[in-house]
DSSP file (Angstrom, degrees, kcal/mol; ACC not computed):
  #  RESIDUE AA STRUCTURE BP1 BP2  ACC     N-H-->O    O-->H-N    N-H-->O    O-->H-N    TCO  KAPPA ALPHA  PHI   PSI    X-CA   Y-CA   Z-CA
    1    1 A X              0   0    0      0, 0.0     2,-0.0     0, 0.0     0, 0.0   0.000 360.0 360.0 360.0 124.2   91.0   90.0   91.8
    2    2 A X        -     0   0    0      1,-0.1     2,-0.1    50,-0.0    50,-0.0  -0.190 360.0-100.8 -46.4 132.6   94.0   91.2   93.9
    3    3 A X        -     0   0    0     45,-0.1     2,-0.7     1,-0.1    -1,-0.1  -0.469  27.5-143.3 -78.2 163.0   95.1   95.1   94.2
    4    4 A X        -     0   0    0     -2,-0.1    -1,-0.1    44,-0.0    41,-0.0  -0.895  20.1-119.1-119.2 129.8   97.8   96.1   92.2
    5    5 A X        -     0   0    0     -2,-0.7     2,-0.3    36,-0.0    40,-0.1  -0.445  27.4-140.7 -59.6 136.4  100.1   98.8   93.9
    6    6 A X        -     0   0    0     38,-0.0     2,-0.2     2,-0.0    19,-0.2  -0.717   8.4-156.5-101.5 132.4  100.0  102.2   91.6
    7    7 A X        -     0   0    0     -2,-0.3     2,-0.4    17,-0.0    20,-0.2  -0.981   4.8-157.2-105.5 126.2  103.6  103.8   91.4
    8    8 A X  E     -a   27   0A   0     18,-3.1    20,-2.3    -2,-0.2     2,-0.5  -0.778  11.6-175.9-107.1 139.7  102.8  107.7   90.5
    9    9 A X  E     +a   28   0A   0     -2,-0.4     2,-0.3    18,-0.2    20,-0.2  -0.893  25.8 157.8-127.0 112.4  106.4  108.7   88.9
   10   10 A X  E     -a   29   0A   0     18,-1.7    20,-0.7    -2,-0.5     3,-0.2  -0.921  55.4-148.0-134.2 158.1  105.7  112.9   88.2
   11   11 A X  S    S+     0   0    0     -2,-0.3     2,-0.5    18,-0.2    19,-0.2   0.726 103.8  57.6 -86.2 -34.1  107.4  116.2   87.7
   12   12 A X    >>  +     0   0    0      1,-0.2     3,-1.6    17,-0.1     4,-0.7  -0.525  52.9 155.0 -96.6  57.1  104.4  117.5   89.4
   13   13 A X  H >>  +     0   0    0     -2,-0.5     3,-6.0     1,-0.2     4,-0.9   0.915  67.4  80.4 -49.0 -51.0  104.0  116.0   92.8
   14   14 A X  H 34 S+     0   0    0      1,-0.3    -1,-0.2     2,-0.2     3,-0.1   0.707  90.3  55.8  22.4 -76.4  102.1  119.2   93.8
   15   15 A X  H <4 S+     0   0    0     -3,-1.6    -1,-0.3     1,-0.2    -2,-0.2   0.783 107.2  39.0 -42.8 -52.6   99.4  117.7   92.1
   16   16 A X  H << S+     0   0    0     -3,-6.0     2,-0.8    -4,-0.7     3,-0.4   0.534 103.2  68.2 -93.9  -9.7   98.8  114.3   93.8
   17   17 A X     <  +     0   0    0     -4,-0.9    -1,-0.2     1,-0.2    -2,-0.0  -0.535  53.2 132.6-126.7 104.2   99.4  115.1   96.6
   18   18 A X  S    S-     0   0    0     -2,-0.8    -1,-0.2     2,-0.2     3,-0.1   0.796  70.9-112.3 -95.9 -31.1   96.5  117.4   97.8
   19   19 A X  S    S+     0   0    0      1,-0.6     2,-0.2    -3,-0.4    -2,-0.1   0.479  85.3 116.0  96.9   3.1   95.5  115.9  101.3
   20   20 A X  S    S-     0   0    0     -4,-0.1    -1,-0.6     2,-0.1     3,-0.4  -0.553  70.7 -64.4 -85.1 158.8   92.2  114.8   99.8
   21   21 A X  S    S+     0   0    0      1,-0.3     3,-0.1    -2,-0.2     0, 0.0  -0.931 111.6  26.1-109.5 151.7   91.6  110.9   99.6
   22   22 A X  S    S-     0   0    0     -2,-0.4    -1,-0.3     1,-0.1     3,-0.1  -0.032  74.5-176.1 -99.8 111.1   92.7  108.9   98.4
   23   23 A X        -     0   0    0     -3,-0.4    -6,-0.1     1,-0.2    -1,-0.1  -0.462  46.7 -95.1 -77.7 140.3   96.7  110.2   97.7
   24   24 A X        -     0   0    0     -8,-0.2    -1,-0.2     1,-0.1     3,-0.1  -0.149  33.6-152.4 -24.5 123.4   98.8  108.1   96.0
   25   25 A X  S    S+     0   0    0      1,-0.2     2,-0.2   -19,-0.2    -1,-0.1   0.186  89.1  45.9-122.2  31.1  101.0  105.7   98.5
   26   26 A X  S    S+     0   0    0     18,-0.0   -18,-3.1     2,-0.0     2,-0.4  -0.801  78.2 159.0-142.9 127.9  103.8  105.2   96.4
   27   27 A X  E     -a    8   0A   0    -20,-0.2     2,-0.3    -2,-0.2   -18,-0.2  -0.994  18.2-166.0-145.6 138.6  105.4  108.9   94.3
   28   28 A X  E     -a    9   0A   0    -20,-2.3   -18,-1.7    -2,-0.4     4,-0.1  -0.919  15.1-141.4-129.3 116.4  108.4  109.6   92.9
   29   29 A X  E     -a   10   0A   0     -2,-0.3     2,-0.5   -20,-0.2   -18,-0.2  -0.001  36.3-102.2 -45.1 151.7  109.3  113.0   92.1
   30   30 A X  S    S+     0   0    0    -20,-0.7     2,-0.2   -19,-0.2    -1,-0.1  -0.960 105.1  68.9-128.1 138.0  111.6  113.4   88.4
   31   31 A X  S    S+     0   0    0     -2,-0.5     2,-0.2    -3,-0.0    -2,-0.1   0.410  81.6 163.3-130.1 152.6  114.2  113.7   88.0
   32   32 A X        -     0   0    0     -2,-0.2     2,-0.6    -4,-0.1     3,-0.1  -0.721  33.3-133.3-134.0 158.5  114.6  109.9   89.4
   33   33 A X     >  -     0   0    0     -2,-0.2     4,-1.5     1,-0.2     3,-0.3  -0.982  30.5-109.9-127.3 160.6  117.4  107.7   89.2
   34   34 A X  T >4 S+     0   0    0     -2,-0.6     3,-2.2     1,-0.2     4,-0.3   0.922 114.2  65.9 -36.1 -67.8  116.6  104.0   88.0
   35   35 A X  G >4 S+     0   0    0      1,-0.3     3,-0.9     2,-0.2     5,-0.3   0.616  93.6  62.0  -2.4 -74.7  117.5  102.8   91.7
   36   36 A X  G >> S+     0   0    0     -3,-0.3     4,-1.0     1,-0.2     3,-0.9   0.762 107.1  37.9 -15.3 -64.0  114.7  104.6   93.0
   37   37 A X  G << S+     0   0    0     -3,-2.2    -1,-0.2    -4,-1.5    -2,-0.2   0.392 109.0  56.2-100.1  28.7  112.2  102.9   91.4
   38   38 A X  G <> S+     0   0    0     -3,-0.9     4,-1.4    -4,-0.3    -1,-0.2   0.327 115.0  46.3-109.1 -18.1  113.5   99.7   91.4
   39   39 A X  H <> S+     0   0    0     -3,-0.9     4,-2.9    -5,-0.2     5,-0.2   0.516 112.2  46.0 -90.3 -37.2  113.5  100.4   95.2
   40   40 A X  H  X S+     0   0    0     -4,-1.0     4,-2.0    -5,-0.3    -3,-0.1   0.885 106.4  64.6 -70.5 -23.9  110.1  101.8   95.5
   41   41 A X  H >> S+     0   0    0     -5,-0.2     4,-2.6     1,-0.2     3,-0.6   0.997 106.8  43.3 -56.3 -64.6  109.0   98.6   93.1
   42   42 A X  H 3< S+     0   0    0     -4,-1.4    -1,-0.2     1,-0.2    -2,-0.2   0.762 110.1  56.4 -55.4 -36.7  110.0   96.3   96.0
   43   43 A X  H 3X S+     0   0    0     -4,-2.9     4,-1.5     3,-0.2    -1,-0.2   0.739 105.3  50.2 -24.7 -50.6  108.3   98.5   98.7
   44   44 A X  H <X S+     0   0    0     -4,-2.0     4,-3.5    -3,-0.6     3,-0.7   0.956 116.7  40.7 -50.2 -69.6  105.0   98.3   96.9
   45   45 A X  H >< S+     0   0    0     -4,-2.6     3,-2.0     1,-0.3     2,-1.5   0.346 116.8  54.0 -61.6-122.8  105.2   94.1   96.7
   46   46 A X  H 3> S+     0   0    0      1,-0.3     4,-1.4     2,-0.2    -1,-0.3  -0.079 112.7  32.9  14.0 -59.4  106.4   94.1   99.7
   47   47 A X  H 3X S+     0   0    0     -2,-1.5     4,-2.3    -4,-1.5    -1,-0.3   0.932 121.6  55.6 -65.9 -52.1  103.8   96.1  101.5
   48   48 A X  H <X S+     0   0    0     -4,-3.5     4,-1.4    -3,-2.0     3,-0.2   0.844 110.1  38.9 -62.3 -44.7  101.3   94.6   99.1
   49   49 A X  H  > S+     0   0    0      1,-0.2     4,-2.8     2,-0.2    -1,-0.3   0.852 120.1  48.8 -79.5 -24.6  102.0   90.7   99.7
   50   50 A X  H  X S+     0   0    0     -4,-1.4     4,-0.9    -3,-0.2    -1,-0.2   0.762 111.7  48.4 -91.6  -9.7  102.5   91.4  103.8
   51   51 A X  H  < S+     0   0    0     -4,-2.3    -1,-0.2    -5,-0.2    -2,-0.2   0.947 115.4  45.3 -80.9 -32.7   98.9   93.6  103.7
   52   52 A X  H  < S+     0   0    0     -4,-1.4    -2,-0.2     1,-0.2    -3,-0.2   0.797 115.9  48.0 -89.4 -12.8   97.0   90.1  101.4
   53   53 A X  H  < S+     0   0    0     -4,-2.8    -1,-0.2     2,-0.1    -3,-0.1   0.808  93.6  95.5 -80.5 -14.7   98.7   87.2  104.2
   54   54 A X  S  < S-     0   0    0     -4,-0.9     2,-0.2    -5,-0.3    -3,-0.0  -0.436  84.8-124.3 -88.4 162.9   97.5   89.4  107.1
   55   55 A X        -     0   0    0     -2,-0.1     2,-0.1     3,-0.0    -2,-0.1  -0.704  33.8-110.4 -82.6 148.8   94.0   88.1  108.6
   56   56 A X        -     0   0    0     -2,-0.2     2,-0.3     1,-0.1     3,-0.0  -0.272  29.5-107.4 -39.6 156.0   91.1   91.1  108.6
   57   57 A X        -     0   0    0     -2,-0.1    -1,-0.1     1,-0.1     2,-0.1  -0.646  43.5-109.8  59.1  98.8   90.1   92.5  111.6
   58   58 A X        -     0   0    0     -2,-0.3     2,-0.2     1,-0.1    -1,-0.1  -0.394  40.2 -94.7 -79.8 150.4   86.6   91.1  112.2
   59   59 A X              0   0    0      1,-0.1    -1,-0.1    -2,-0.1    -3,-0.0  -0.582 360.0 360.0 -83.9 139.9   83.7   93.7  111.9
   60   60 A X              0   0    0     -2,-0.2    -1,-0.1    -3,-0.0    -2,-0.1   0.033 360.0 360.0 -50.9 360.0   82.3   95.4  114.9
């Protein structure tokens, strides 16, 4: 199974984002406009398809 990018959409960013791991790597503060996350959506796929075509790194 493939990961699926998590969008955290919150009033409380505070919250998520503590500096412990793992933080959330897509957050949208509310109030939002549609735009936003329609922008943030494609960001996600976007990082996510270019992150499963690249080759691993072979282990050391």
């Amino acid at each position: 199974m493939g990961d699926v990018p998590v969008i955290f959409i919150t009033a409380f960013p505070e919250r998520l984002l503590t500096g412990d791991r793992p933080e959330p790597a897509f957050l949208i503060s509310k109030p939002f406009q549609p735009a936003m996350v329609s922008a943030v959506a494609s960001q996600a796929l976007f990082f996510q398809r270019n992150s499963r075509s690249r080759p691993k790194a072979a282990a050391s």
